[in-house]
N, C-alpha and C positions, 0 to 999 in steps of 0.2 A: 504494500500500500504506500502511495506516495505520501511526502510528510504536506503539510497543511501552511496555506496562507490565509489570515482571514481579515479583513481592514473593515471599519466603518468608518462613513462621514456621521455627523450628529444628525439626528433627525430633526428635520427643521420646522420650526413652529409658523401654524398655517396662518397668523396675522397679516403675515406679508407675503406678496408675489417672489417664486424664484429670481433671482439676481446672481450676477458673476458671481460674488461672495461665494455663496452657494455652489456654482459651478467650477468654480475653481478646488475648491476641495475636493469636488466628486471626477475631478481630471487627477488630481492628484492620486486618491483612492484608485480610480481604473487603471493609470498607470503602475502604480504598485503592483495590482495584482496581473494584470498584464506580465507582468516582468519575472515575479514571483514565479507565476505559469509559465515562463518559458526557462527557468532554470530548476523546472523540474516538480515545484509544488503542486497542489490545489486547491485551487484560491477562489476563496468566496467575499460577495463583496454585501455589504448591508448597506442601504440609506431609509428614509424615510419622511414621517412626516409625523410631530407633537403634537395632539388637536387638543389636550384636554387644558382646563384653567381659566381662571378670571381674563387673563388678556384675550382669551377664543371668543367670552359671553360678548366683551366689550365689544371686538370687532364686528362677531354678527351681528349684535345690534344695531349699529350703527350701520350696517346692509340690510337691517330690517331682514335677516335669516333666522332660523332657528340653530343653535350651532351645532348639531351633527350638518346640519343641507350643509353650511356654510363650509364646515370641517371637509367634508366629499369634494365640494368645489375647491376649492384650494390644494388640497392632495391631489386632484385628478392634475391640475394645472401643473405641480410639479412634475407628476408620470412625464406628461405632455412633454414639458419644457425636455425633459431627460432624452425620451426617446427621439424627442425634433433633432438632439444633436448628436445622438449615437453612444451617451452613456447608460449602463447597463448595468444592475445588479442581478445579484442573485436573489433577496429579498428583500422587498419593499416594504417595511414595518411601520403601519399604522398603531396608532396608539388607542386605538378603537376595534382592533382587533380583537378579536375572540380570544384566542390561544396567548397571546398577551395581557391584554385584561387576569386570565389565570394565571398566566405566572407572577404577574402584579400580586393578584392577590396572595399568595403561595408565601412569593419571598416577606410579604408583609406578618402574615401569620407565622413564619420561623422564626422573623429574629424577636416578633413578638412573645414566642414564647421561650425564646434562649432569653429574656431578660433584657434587649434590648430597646425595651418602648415604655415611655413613660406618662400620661395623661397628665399636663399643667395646665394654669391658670398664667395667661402673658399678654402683658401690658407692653405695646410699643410702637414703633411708628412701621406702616407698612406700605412699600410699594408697590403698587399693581404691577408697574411695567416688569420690577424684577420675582413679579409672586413671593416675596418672600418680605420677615421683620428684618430691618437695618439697626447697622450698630453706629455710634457716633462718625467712627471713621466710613463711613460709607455714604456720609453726606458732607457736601460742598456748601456753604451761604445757605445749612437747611434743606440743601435738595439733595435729591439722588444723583451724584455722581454719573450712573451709566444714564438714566433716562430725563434729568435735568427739568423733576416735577417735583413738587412736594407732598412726601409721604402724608400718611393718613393716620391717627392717633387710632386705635383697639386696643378692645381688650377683649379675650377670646378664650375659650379652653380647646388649646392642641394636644394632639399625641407630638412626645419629642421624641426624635430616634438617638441616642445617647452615645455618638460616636464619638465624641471629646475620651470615651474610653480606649480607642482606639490609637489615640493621635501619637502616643509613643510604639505601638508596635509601627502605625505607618511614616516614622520620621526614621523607624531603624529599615524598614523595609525599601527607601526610597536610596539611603545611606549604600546599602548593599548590593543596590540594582543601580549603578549611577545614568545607567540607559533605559529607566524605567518612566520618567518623563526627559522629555528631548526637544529640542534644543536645550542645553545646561542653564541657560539663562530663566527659564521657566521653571527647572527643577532647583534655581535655587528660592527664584519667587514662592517658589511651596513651601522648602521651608523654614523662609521670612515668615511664611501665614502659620505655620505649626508653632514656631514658637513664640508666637503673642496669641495667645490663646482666644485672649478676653476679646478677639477680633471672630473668633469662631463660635465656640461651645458646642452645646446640642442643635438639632437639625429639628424646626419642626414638619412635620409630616401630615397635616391635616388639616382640611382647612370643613368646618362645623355644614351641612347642608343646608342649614335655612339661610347660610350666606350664599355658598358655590355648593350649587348640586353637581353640575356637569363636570364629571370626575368618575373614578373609580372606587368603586365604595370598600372602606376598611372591612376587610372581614369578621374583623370582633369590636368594630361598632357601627352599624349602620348608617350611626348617624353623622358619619363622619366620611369627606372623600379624600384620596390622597394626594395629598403635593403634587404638582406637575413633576418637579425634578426627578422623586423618588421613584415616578411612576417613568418618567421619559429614557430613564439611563437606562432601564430593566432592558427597554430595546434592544439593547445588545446581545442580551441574554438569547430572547427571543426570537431575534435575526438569526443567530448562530443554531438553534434546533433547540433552544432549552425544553425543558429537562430530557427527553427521552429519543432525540436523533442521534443515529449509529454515530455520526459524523460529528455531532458537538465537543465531545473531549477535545482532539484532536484542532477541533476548529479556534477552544479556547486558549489552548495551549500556545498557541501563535497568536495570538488578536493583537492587532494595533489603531486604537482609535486615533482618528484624524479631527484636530478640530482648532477653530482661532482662539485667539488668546484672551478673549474676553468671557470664554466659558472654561477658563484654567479651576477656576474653585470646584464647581461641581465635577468633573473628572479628576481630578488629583487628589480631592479630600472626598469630598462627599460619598464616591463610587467604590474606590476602595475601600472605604472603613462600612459600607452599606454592604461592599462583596466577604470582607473579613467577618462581620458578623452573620451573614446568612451561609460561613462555610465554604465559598467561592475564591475560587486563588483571583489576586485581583491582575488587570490585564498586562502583555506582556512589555506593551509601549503606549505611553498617550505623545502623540506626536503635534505640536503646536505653531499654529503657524499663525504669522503676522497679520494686518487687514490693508486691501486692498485702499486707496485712494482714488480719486478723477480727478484728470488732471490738477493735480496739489490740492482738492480738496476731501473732505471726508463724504462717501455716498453718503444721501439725504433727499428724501421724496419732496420735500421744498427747496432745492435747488435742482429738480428736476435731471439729475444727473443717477439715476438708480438705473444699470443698466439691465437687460434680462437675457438670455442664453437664445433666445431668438435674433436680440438686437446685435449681438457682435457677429452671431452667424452670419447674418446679413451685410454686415459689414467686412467681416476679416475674411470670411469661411472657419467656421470653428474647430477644424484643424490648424489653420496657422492662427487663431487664436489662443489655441491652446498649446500651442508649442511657444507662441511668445512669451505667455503668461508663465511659465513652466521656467522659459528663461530668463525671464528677467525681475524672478523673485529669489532672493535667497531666504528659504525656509528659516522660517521662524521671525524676520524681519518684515517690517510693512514696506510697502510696494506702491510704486505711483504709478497706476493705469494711464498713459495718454497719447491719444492718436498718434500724434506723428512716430515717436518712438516705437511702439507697435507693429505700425507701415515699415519702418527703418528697417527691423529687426526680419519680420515677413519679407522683407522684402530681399534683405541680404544674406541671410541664412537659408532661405528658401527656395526663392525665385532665384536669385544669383548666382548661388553655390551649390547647395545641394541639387536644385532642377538642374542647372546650366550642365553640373556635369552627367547627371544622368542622360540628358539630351544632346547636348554633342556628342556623348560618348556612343550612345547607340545610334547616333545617323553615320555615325564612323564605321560602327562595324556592319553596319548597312550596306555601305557603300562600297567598303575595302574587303570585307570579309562576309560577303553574300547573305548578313542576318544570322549571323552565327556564330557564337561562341569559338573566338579563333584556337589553335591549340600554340602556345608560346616556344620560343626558341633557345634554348638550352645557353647558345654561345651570344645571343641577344641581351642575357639577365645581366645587369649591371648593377653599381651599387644603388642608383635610385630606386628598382624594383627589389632591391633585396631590403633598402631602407624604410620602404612603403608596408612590406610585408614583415618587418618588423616592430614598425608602427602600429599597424593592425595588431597584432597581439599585444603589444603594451596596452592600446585602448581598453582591448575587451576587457584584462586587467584591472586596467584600473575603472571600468565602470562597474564592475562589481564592488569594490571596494569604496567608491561614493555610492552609489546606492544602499548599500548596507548603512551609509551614515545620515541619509535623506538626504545627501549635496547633487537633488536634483539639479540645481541650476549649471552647477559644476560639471554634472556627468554630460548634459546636451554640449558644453563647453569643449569638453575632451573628446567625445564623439564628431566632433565637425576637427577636429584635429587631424580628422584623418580625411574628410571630406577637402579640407583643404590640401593637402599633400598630394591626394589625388591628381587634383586640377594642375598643381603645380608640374608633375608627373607627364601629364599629359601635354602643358605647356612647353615642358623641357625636350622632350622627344619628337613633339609635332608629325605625329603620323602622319598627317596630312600629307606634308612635306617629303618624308622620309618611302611614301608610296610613290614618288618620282623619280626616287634614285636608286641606282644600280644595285643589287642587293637588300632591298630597304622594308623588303617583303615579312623578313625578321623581327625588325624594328615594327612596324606595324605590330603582327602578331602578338608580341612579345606587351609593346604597352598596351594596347587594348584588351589584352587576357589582364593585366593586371589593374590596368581599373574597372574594368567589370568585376571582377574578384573585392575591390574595396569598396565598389555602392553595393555588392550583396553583403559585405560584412556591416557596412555602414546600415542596411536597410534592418537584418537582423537587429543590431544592438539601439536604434532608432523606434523600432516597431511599436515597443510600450508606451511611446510619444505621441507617435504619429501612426497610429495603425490601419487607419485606409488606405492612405500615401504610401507605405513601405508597404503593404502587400501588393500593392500595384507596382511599384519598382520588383520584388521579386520577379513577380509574372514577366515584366519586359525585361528584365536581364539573364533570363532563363534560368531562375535558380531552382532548383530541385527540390527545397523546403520551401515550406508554406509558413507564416508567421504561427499559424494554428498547431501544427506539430510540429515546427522548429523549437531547440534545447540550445541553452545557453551552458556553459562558454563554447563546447563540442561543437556544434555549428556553426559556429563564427572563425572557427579555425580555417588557416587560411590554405586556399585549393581547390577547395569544395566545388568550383564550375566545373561541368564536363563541355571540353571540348567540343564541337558541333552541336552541342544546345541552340538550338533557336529563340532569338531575340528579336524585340522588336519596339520599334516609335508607337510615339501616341502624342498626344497633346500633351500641352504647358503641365505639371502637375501643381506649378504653384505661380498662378498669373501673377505679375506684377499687379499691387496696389496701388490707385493715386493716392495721393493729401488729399486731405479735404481743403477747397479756396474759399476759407472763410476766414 
């Protein structure tokens, strides 16, 4: 049995329309597991959608829905938005789900009755936007910090779930995994939050029915529904086969959630000491990434700048939107979206260099070598083609070795490292030329086998990126693997074209973009 990949993005809460934000994690997640899958794993991928809580009631209201309609319409929209642009899960966890709902309840009733739950009486100030009571430091001038409203005075009787028990096994646990949240800078933000306590404590977990019905109801009080949080993170669980898929062990033992940095508190504290109480090993990465920007400022549906996975498709094509985005974020940092940079990026990584060489390369061998995989010349090989071919295997090297560290941006970086040697390769030899001259028959051969040889390496170790585009390179450079049962590093090893394989043209694979003239 192969060993196991399994990623989520957060499931995202239906107040608001998909947006990049959104999409960009779930490029990230399918790339992972993409990659995962071709060095051998099987990789499953989760996303979703939050429906239940006070900011759900708000919204349908103010649509004049009932919030399940409201819930369906917004989930459906995110499907939509996914499938419009060719991301893909394995399971879609709604929080309204049947088989969720149960394990909701499930995990509620264990640690309730290991001693983890505690019914109080709590006076405080409460956030709608962030469902939850704040503590001093969680307001600015009186307001909320992340939602920039001012809380609300209650006083309420919750169930509290009593992880402040928890917080030295998970400062020793975080200590002993130092790749247990990632980038380092988050893991040490955690724990900044673990040891000032008085900034944490107990978690409440319920919020009274005759306030919020639309929830999941406690199982040992009815009259009570659970927190959004408590009940949204179980998703994982859920997503993965909990309790009873052959396939979950295995699935959890590898998990790494994906998510930005503004939901670091509930996956690094709340989920783990929620997983250590209910007897769950907690996961094996939360991986954290930074927030996107437009052009230098923060998205915002009153600056009309909230973009949606429709809107760039149309604009970039959402393959080179998503190779841009991919490049030109370094994981864990925020990132400034904006057009022209984008165009630049598309336009020179893509159109420029990677298409330019896949396309003169094959009208070459079109022309010089009948559409066919030429077979190279023994006393032709010099040290540029032995340089090129040892290029290629330091890449595939080292893009193992950023990937294992999420230096996505890094790894597209060193992969065009080879795209460019290519060109360079081909500049230096100029077959064109070298099919004029007496002998030259060699020379042809000889470069044209070897940059064919490095856009199928290139298209291989590129595939988890771009994987429309590189199966289509496959196909026209005659490669013998398919990106779907092609294995990494073993077939990226260099050679692998057969000689008289047929190859062929097609159009631009990455049209140039204009500016926009505005």
């Amino acid at each position: 049995m192969s060993r196991a990949y399994y990623v989520t993005t957060p499931i995202y809460y239906v107040n608001a329309e998909p947006h990049i934000g959104h999409a960009y994690t779930f490029c990230v997640a399918d790339s992972l597991a993409r990659f995962h899958q071709m060095r051998g794993a099987s990789s499953w991928v989760v996303t979703g959608t939050d429906e239940h809580g006070e900011k759900i009631v708000e919204a349908a209201a103010a649509a004049g829905l009932a919030p399940s309609e409201f819930s369906d319409r917004v989930s459906a929209r995110f499907r939509a938005a996914w499938d419009e642009v060719g991301l893909t899960a394995n399971r879609f966890v709604r929080t309204t789900d049947a088989d969720h709902r149960r394990n909701v309840q499930a995990i509620l009733q264990r640690v309730h009755d290991e001693g983890w739950v505690e019914l109080r009486e709590y006076d405080g100030l409460y956030c709608v936007g962030c469902e939850r009571f704040l503590t001093d430091r969680d307001l600015l001038d009186g307001r909320c910090r992340d939602h920039e409203r001012v809380p609300e005075k209650r006083r309420e009787s919750n169930y509290f779930f009593l992880m402040s028990r928890a917080f030295g096994w998970l400062r020793e646990h975080i200590e002993r995994h130092p790749d247990f949240i990632r980038p380092a800078r988050y893991r040490n933000e955690t724990l900044a939050m673990l040891r000032d306590e008085s900034g944490l404590g107990d978690l409440s977990i319920s919020r009274p029915k005759h306030r919020l019905a639309w929830g999941i109801e406690l199982p040992f009080d009815p009259d009570h529904v659970c927190y959004v949080w408590f009940d949204a993170l179980i998703s994982y669980l859920t997503g993965a086969g909990y309790p009873d898929d052959p396939g979950f062990p295995a699935r959890w033992d590898a998990v790494e959630h994906l998510i930005a940095k503004d939901i670091l508190k509930p996956h690094a504290i709340f989920w783990p000491t929620m997983l250590h109480a209910a007897g769950i090993a907690p996961p094996r990465h939360v991986s954290v990434h930074g927030y996107w920007n437009v052009e230098g400022r923060k998205m915002s549906k009153s600056l009309g700048n909230v973009l949606s996975p429709h809107d760039v498709a149309t604009r970039y094509g959402f393959e080179g939107f998503r190779y841009a985005t991919l490049r030109e974020m370094s994981f864990g940092l925020d990132a400034d979206l904006r057009d022209a940079a984008l165009i630049e990026r598309i336009n020179a990584d893509l159109a420029n260099n990677l298409g330019n060489l896949v396309s003169r390369t094959l009208r070459l061998v079109e022309r010089l070598c009948g559409g066919r995989i030429p077979e190279p010349a023994r006393e032709a090989i010099g040290s540029p083609e032995r340089e090129l071919e040892a290029l290629a295997a330091e890449v595939v090297a080292r893009v193992d070795a950023l990937m294992a560290g999420l230096e996505i941006h890094r790894t597209l970086e060193e992969i065009f490292r080879l795209v460019g040697a290519a060109n360079r390769l081909l500049d230096l030899r100029a077959p064109w030329k070298a099919a004029k001259e007496p002998g030259g028959d060699a020379v042809v051969r000889t470069t044209l086998h070897a940059t064919c040889e490095a856009i199928r390496v290139t298209a291989l170790l590129l595939g988890a990126f771009l994987p429309a585009a590189c199966g289509e390179i496959l196909s026209r450079v005659g490669a013998a693997e398919t990106l779907e049962a092609a294995r990494l590093p073993d077939d990226a090893a260099w050679g692998r074209l057969v000689p008289g394989a047929p190859t062929r043209t097609g159009d631009a694979l990455f049209p140039r973009l204009e500016a926009r003239k505005d």
